[in-house]
C-alpha positions in Angstrom: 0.0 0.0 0.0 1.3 3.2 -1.0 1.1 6.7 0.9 -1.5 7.6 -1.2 -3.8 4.6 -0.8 -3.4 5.0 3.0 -4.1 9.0 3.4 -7.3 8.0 0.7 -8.7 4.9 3.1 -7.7 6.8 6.4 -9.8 10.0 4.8 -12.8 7.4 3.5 -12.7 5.9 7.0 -13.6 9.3 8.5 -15.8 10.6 6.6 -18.1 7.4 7.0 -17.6 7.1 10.4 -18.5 10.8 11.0 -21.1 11.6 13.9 -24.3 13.1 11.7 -24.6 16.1 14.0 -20.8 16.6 13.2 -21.5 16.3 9.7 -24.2 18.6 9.5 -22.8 21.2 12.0 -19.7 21.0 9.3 -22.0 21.3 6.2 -24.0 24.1 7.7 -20.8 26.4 8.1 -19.1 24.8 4.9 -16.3 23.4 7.4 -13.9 20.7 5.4 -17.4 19.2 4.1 -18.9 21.6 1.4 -22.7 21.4 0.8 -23.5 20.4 -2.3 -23.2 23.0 -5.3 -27.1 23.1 -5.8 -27.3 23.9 -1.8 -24.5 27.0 -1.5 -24.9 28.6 -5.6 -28.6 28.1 -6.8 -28.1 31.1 -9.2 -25.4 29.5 -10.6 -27.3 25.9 -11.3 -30.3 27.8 -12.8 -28.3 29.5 -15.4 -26.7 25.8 -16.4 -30.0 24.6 -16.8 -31.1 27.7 -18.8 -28.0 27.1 -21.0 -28.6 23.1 -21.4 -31.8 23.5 -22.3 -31.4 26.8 -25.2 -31.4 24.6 -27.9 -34.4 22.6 -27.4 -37.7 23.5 -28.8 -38.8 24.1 -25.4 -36.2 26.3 -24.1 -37.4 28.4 -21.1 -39.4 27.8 -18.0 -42.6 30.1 -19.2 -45.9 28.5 -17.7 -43.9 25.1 -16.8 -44.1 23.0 -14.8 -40.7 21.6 -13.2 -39.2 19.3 -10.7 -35.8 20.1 -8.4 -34.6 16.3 -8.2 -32.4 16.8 -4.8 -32.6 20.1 -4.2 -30.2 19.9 -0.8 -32.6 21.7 1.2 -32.4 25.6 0.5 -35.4 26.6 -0.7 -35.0 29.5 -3.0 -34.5 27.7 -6.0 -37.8 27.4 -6.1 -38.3 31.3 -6.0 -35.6 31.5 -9.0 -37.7 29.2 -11.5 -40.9 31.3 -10.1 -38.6 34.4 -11.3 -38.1 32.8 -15.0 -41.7 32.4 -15.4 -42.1 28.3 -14.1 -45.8 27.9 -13.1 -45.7 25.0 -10.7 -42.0 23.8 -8.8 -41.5 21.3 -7.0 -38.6 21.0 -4.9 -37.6 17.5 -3.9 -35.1 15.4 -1.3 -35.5 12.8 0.8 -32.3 13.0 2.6 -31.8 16.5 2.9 -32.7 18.7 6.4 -34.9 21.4 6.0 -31.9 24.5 5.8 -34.5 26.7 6.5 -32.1 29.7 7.7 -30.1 29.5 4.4 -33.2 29.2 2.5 -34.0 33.1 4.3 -31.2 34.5 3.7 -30.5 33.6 0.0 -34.3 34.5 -0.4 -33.7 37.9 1.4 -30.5 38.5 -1.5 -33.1 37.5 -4.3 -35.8 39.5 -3.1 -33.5 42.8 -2.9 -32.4 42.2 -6.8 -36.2 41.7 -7.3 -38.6 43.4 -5.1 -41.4 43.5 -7.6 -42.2 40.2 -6.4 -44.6 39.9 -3.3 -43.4 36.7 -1.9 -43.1 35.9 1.9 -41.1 33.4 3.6 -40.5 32.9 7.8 -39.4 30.4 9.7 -41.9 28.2 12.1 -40.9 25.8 14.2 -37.5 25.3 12.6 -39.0 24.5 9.3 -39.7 26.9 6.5 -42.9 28.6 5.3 -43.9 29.9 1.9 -46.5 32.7 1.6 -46.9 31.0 -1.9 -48.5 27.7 -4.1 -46.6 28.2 -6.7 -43.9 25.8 -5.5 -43.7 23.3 -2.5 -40.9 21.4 -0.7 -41.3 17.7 -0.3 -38.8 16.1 2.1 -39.6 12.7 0.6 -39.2 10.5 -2.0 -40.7 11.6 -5.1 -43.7 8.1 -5.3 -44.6 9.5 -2.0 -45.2 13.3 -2.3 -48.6 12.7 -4.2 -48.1 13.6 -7.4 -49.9 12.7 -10.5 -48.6 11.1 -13.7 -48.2 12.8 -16.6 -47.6 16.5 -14.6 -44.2 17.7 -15.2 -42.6 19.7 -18.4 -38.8 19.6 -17.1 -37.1 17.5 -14.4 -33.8 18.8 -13.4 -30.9 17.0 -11.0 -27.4 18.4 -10.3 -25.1 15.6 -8.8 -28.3 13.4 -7.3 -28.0 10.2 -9.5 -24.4 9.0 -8.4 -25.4 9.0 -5.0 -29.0 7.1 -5.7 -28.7 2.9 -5.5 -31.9 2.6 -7.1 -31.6 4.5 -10.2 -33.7 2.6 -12.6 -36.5 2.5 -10.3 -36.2 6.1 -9.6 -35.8 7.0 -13.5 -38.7 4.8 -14.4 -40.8 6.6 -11.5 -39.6 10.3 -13.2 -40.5 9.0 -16.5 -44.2 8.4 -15.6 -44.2 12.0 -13.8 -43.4 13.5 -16.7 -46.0 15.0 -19.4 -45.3 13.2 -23.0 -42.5 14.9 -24.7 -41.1 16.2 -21.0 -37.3 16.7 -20.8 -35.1 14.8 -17.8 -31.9 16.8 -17.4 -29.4 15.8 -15.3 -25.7 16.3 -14.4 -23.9 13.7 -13.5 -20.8 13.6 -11.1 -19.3 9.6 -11.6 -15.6 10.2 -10.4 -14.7 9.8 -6.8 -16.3 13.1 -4.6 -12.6 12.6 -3.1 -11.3 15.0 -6.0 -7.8 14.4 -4.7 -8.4 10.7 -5.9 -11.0 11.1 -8.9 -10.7 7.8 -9.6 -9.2 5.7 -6.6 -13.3 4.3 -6.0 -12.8 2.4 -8.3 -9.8 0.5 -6.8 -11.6 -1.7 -4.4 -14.0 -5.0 -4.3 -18.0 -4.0 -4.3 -18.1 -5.8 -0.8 -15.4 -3.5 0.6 -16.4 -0.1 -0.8 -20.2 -0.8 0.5 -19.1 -1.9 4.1 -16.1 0.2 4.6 -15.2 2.8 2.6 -19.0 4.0 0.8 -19.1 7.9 2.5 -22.6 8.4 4.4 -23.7 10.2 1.5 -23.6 6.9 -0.6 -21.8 6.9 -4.4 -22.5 4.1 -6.6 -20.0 4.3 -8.7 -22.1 3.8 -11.8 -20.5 4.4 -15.1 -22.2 6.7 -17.5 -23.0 3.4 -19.9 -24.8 1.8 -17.2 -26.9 5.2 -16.5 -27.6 5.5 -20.3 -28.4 1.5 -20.1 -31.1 2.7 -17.5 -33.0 5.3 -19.8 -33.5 3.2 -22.8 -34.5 0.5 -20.8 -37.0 2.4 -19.6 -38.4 4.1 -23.2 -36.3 8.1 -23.0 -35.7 8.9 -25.9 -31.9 10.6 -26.0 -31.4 13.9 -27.4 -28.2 15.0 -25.8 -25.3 13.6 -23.9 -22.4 15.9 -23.4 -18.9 14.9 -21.5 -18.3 17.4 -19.3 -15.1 16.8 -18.0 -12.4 13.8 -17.6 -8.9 13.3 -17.0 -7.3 10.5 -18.6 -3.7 11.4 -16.9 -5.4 10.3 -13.6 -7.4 7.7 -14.5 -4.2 6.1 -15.9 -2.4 5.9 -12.7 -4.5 3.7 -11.5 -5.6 1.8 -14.4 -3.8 -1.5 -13.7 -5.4 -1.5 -9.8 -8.9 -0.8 -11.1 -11.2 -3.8 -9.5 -12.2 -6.6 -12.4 -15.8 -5.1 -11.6 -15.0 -1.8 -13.8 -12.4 -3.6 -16.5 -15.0 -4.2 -18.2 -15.9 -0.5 -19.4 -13.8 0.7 -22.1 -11.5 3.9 -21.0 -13.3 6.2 -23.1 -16.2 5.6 -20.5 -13.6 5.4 -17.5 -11.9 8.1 -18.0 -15.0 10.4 -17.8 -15.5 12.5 -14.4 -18.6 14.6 -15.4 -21.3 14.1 -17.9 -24.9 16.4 -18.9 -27.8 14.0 -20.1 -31.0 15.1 -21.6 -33.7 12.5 -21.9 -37.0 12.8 -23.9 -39.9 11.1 -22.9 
């Protein structure tokens, strides 16, 4: 074992065995463990959505209705689709707390670029409260929030599927949310969140990465084959896949000491950190 195996399994051996209330006392003051991009820059993720989707025929959010898949919690996302014209959002996560005091204050920064908009937000009981229908927070996963088939225009995710064990069942439940001809968007994050080590995941047995090393936050390590595998299985139609980034210098360190599990991919798939999809119903 080299030094750099050792400082990588020593780091993955922390981070799983990290106290939650550590971890999210950490994550809420963006201490060694960063919230997720979504969470901390929503502007930022709006815009990249508004630029993935300008070539489609449908390219704005006028009188749509859209889904936040893993929204990490800060609600005023939801009040920047409202602000492009969306009609119904819905703002969805099952494993993410209620940051109801970051959801304030970003809305409080949005509201003084925009004070046109009469929108209200407080804070009761810890959680957050919207003085609005237009959008609504679900805490759950997406079968359970009560939503009809056939109801959505765009669903959008930001580094969601790569943590998700259960993607096909969770792309096949998004596919029947979706209206006919509604767009799944989604960017994709399949190297190692250990960006020292983009690729050492791949390095070690399924058995040992899922009861040792696998970080709280859970990464599958899915390819992107196996993700496109999953969509035309269940009936998207493609219409774009974009790599986003890779580094084949890395990846090729490690190459010889990837697990049989992954030698299987060709390294035009491995080398791939970062990837956009768009899906067509």
């Amino acid at each position: 074992m080299n030094l750099s195996d050792l400082h990588y399994i020593t780091a993955r051996l922390i981070r799983r065995r990290l106290p939650k209330k550590l971890t999210d006392f950490l994550l809420d003051r963006s201490l060694i463990i960063k919230p997720g991009g979504i969470t901390a820059y929503p502007e930022k993720f709006i815009n990249n959505y508004l630029a993935a989707i300008k070539d489609l025929p449908v390219n704005n959010f006028a009188d749509k209705s859209i889904m936040e898949l893993g929204f990490g919690g800060n609600a005023a996302i939801g009040f920047l689709y409202h602000l492009h014209g969306a009609s119904k959002i819905y703002l969805v996560d099952p494993y993410a707390k209620d940051r109801a005091k970051l959801s304030i204050e970003f809305l409080k920064k949005i509201k003084n670029k925009h004070p046109e908009h009469d929108f209200k937000a407080e804070i009761k009981n810890g959680s957050i409260h919207l003085s609005t229908d237009i959008y609504k927070l679900h805490f759950a996963r997406l079968e359970h929030i009560g939503l009809e088939d056939n109801s959505l225009d765009f669903i959008f995710s930001t580094s969601v599927l790569e943590h998700i064990d259960d993607v096909k069942e969770l792309l096949s439940e998004c596919y029947n949310k979706l209206k006919p001809n509604g767009y799944f968007l989604a960017f994709v994050d399949v190297g190692d969140h250990f960006q020292k080590y983009p690729f050492n995941m791949l390095k070690y047995k399924r058995k040992t990465w899922n009861n040792y090393l696998n970080p709280p936050s859970n990464l599958n390590r899915l390819r992107t084959l196996d993700y496109e595998n999953f969509f035309t299985e269940i009936g998207f139609k493609p219409v774009k896949k974009k790599i986003l980034t890779q580094n084949r210098e890395e990846f090729f360190k490690i190459k010889d000491n990837i697990d049989a599990e992954f030698k299987k991919y060709p390294v035009e798939e491995l080398v791939v950190l970062s990837v956009l999809y768009i899906y067509q119903k």
